[in-house]
C-alpha positions in Angstrom: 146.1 255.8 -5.7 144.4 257.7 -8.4 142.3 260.3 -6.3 143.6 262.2 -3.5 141.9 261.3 -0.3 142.2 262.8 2.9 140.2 262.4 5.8 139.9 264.5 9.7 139.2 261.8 11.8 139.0 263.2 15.4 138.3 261.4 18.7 134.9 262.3 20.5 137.0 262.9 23.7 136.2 267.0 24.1 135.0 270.5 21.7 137.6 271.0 19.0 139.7 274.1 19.1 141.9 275.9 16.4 145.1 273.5 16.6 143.1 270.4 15.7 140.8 272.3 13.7 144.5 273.0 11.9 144.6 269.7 10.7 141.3 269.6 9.2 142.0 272.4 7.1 145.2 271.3 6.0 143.5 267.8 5.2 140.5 269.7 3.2 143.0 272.1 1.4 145.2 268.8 0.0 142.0 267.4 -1.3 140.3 270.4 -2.8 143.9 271.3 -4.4 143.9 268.4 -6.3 139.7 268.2 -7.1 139.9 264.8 -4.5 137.8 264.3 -1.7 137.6 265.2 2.5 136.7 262.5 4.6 135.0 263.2 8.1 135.4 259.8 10.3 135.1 259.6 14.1 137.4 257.5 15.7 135.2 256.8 19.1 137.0 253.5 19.9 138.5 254.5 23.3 134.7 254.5 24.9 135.7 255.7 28.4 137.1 258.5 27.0 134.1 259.4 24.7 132.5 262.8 25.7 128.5 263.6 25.3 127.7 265.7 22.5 131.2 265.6 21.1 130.6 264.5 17.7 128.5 267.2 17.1 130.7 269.9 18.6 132.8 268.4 15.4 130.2 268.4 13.5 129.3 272.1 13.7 132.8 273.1 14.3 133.6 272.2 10.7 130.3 273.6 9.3 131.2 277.0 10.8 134.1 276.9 8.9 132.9 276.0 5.7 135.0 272.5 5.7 132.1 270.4 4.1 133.2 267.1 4.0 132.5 264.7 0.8 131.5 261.3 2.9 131.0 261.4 6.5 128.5 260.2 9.5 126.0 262.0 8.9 125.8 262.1 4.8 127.1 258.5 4.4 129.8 257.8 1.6 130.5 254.0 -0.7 133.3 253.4 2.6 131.0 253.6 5.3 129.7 253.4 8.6 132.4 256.4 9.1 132.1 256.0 12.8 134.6 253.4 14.2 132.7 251.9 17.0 130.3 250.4 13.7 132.9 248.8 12.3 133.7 246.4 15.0 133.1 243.2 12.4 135.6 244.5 10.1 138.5 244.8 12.5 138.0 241.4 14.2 138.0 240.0 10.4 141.6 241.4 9.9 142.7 240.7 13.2 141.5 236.7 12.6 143.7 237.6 9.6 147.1 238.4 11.8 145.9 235.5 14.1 146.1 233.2 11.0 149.4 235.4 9.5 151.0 234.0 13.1 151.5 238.0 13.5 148.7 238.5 16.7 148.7 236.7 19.9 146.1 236.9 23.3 148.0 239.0 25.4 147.9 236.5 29.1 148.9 238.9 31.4 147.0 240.6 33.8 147.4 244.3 34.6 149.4 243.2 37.8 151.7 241.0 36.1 152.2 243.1 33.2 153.1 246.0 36.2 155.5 243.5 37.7 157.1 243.4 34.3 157.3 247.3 34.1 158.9 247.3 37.4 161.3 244.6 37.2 162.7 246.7 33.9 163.0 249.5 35.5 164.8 247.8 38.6 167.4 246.7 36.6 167.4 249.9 34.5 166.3 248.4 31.1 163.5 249.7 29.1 160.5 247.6 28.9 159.7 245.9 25.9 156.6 243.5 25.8 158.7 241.0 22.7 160.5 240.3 25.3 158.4 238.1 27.3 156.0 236.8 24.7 153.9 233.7 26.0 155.8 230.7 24.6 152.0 228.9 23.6 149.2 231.3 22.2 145.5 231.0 22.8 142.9 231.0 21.2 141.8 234.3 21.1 137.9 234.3 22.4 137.8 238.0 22.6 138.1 238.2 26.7 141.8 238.9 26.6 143.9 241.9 24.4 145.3 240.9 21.1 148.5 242.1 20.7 150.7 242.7 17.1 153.7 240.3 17.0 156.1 242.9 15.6 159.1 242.4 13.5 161.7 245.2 14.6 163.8 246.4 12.0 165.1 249.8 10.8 163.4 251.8 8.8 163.6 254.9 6.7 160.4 256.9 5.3 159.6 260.2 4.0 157.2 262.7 5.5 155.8 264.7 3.3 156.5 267.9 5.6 159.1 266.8 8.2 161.2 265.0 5.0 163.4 261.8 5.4 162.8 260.4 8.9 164.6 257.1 10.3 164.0 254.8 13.2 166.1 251.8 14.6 164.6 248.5 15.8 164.2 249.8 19.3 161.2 251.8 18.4 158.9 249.1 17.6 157.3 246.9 20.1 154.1 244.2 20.2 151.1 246.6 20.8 147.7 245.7 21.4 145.3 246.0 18.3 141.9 244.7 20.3 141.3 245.5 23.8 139.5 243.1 26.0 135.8 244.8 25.5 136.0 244.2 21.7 136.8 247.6 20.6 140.2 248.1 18.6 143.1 250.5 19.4 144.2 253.9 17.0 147.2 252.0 16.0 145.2 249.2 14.5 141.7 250.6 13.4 143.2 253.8 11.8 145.3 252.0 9.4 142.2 249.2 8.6 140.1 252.2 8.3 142.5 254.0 6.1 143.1 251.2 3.7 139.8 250.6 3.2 138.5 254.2 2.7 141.4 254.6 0.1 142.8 257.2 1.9 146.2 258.9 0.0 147.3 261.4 2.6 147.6 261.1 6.5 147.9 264.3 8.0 147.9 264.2 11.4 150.2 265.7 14.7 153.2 265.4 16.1 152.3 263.4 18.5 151.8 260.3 16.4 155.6 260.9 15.1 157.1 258.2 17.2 154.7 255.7 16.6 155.1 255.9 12.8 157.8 252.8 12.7 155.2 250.8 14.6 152.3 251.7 11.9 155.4 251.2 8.6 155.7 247.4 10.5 152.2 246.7 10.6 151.3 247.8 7.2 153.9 245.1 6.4 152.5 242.4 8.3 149.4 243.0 6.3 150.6 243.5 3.4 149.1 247.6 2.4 150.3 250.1 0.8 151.7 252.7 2.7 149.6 256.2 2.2 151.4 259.3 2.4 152.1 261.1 5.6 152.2 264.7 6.4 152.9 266.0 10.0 152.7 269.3 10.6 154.3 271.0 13.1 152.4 271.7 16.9 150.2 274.8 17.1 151.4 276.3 20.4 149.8 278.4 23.0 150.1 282.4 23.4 153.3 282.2 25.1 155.2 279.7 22.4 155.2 277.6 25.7 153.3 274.7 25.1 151.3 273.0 22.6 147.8 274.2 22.1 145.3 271.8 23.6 142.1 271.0 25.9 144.4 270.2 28.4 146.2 273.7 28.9 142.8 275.6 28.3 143.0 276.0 24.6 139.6 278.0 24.1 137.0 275.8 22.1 136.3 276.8 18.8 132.5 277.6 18.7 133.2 279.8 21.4 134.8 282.5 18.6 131.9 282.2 17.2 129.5 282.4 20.0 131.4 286.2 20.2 131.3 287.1 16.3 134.5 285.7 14.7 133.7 285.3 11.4 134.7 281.9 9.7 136.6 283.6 7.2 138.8 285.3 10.1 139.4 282.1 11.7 140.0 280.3 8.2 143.3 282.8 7.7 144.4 282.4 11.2 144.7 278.8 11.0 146.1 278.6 7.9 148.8 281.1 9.1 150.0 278.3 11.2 152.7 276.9 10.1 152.0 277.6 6.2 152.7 280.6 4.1 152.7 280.9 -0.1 156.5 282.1 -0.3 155.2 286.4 -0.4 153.8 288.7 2.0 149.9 288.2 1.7 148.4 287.8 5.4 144.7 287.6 3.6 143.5 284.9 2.0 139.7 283.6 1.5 139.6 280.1 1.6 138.9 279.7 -2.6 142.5 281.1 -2.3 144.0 278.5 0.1 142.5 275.7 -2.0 144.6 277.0 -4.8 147.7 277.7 -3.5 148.1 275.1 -0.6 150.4 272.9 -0.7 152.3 270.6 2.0 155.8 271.8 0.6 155.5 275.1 2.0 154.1 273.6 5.7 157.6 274.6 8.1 158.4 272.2 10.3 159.1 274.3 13.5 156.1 275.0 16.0 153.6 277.9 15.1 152.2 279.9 17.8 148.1 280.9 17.7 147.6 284.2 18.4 144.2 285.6 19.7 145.7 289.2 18.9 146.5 288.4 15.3 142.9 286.6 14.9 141.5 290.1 16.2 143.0 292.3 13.9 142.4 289.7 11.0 138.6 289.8 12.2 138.3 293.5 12.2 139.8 293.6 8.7 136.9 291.0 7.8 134.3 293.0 9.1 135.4 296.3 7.9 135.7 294.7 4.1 132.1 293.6 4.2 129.4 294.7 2.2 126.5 296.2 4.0 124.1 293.6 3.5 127.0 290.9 3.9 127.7 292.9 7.2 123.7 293.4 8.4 123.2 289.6 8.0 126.2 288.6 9.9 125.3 290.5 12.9 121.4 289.7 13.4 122.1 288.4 16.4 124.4 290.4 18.1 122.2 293.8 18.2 121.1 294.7 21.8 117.7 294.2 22.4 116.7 297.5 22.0 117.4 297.4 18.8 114.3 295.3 17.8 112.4 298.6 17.6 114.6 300.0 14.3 114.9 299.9 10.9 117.2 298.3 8.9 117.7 301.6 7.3 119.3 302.9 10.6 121.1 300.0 12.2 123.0 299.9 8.8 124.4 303.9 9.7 124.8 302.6 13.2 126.8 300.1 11.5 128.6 301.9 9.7 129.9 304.1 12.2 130.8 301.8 14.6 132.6 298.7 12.5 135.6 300.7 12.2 136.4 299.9 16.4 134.8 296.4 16.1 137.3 293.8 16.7 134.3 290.9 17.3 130.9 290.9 16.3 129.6 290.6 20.4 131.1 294.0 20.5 128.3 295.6 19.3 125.9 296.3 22.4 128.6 297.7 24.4 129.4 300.3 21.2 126.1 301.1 20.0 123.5 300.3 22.7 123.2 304.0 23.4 121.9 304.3 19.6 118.7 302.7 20.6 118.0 303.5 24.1 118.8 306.5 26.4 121.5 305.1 29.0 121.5 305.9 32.5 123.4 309.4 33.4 126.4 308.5 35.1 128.7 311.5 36.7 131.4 309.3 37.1 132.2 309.8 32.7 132.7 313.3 33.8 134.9 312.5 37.3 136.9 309.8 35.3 137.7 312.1 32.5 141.1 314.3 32.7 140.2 317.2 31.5 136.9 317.4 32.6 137.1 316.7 36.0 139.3 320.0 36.6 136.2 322.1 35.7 133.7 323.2 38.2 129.9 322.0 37.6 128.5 325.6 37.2 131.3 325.7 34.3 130.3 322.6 32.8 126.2 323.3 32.8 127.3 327.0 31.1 129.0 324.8 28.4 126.4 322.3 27.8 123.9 325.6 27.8 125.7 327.0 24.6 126.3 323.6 23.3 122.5 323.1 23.5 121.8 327.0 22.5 124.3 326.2 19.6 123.0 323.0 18.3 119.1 324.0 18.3 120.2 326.2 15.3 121.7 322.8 13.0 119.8 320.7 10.7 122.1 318.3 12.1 123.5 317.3 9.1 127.3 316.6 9.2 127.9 319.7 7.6 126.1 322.1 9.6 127.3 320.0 12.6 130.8 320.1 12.1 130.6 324.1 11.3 128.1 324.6 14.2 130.4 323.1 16.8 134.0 324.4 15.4 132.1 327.4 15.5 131.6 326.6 19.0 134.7 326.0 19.7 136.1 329.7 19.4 132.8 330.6 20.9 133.9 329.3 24.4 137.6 329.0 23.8 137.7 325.1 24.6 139.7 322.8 23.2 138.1 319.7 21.6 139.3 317.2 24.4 136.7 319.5 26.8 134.3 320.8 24.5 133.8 317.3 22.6 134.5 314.5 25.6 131.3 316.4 27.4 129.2 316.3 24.3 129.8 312.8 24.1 129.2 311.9 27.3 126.3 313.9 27.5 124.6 312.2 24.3 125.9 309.1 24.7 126.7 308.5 28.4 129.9 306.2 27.0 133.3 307.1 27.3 134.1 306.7 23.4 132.3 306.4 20.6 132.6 307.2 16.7 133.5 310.5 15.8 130.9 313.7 17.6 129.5 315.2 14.5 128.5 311.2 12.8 127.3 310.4 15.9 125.1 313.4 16.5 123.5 312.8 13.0 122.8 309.7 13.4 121.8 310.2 16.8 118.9 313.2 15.6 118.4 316.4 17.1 115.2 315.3 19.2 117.0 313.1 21.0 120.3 314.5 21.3 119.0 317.7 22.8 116.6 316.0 25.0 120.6 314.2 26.2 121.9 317.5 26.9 119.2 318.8 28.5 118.6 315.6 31.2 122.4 315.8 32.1 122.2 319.3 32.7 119.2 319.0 35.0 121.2 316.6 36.6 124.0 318.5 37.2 121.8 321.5 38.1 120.4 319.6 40.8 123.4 317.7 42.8 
């Protein structure tokens, strides 16, 4: 084929997460490499299984990564509908065609009988095999019964384009149905219909598929298409290297990093990390990179373990390498609500003290909510606190005094702050992990928060001595 073509082509069945989101990437990356084109197709042929709203959870999934797709369900394409359940006409055609080939048959057995089959092999210790008890007369296939492939088993040998020379023997391959009994075809049929007609190049999908592949190399025979090339990556696994990443062990859906603030770009890096890497030590790379420099060669074939940690620190590293106004417009809506009140001017030095600590974007009311409102006093900051807590409450109200005393004399710049209160310092012979924690917690009622003398200046003096002087009324009262 003279363009690369590569195509995702998920099943509505659930919300994507990062391991099949994987293949996407790796699909988009083969095409954009070589200037082809990324196919979005939804294979929705297994209707019981079909989830509301799925599609679009795809849909958006993708977007929020940046994977635009070239033809698709909702922009069209010159191979279209890209939605298998409005393609039913096409697959009947080519199923009349194995009819005709003498290569499909109706399937006559019921679900009981075929059961008694299943037992009866197992009885006698034997695997099952449908070839072996083929109908001796076909129908006519009406549609009201499953069509099955009549398979010619036969070794064969292929190459993966990741997992390199793979073999199979006879025994793999078995008649399978192509069309069930309510019209609507099966993945091992309608994929490689859909495929061939789409002029697809590259298959790159899971392990999972792996064993089927001699079944798929028999049909392409039967009807006589050119084999694309396949890729199969190795399994994304969970946390623990335990088990493979999916819906069904509670992989965490992918819009949900972004509902918290993981930034595409973040998310692009850690799922690219996954079973790839470009021969050096580079951990960053934007996704204009990755197009690039991708290539299937340097896929591993052993499993590759998603890490929530490693997506953290690669998000912080994001966010802190941000330009202001990149950063201001990513986090619109993440500020608290009483933020709505400030300026730009001053969320951006809020911003800038804080994004240093900020792992995810929904971190941000927790860190810098006491920027824009006066919190609660809680006694407990002081309790909870080590050093703190071994001082009696007269002692502490004498040190917030001077501290007060001491910073109605700043212009609460940094300067004069950071002189003001090392000066203080000496003044009460305190160490920092007193002196500072209670200035903190008096001006901020938070444990933590950026460094004293930033905060204090962003902060004002207003408001930071009105602070000090509510908690020590407070104290001065229990």
């Amino acid at each position: 084929m003279e363009q690369v073509r590569t195509r995702f082509a998920p099943s509505p069945t659930g919300a994507l997460h990062a391991g099949a989101v994987r293949t996407a990437l790796f699909a988009y990356l083969v095409a954009k490499h070589s200037n082809g084109k990324f196919i979005l197709r939804i294979e929705d042929t297994d209707q019981l299984r079909n989830v509301d709203n799925a599609t679009q959870n795809i849909i958006d999934s993708l977007k929020y990564l940046g994977l635009n797709w070239d033809e698709g369900p909702d922009i069209g394409g010159s191979f279209g509908p890209y939605t298998q359940s409005q393609r039913l006409d096409i697959y009947k055609s080519w199923a009349n065609k194995l009819i005709t080939d003498k290569r499909a048959y109706v399937d006559p057995y019921s679900k009981e009988e075929l059961e008694a089959l299943r037992t009866k092999a197992k009885t006698q210790k034997k695997p099952f095999l449908f070839r072996d008890h083929r109908p001796t007369k076909f129908e006519t296939w009406n549609g009201t019964k499953p069509l099955r492939f009549l398979s010619e088993p036969k070794t064969y040998k292929w190459n993966d384009a990741i997992m390199g020379n793979l073999s199979s023997g006879p025994e793999s391959i078995d008649d399978f149905i192509i069309i069930k009994s309510d019209g609507f075809p099966t993945y091992n049929f309608a994929h490689i219909i859909d495929d061939y007609l789409m002029k697809i190049s590259h298959v790159i999908r899971s392990q999972e598929f792996l064993p089927s592949v001699p079944k798929f190399l028999n049909l392409y025979e039967a009807l006589n298409i050119q084999v694309p090339i396949m890729a199969t990556p190795p399994q994304v696994l969970n946390e623990n290297n335990s088990r493979k990443l999916s819906k069904r062990e509670g992989a965490k859906q992918l819009l949900e990093y972004k509902k918290i603030g993981i930034l595409p770009e973040a998310m692009i890096n850690m799922i690219a990390s996954l079973g790839w890497n470009d021969g050096t030590n580079n951990e960053i790379f934007s996704l204009e990179q990755l197009v690039k420099i991708f290539e299937l060669s340097r896929v591993q074939r052993s499993g590759a373990r998603f890490s929530e940690q490693r997506l953290l620190w690669l998000n912080g590293y994001y966010i802190r390498h941000l330009d202001e106004n990149q950063l201001l417009n990513k986090v619109k809506s993440f500020w608290p609500k009483s933020a709505t009140k400030y300026s730009k001017e001053y969320k951006l030095k809020v911003l800038n003290l804080i994004k240093e600590r900020l792992k995810y974007l929904d971190e941000i009311p927790k860190l810098s909510e006491f920027f824009f409102s006066d919190l609660p006093i809680n006694n407990q900051l002081i309790l909870k606190n080590s050093s703190l807590s071994k001082l009696k409450t007269s002692e502490i109200v004498d040190l917030l005094k001077k501290t007060k005393a001491s910073l109605m004399k700043s212009d609460f710049s940094i300067e004069n702050l950071t002189e003001k209160l090392n000066e203080l310092l000496k003044l009460t012979n305190q160490p920092p992990a007193i002196l500072f924690s209670l200035i903190r917690i008096a001006t901020t009622q938070s444990p933590a928060s950026p460094a004293i003398f930033e905060t204090l200046n962003v902060l004002d003096k207003d408001r930071s001595l009105k602070r000090i002087d509510a908690l020590i009324n407070n104290l001065s009262e229990a």
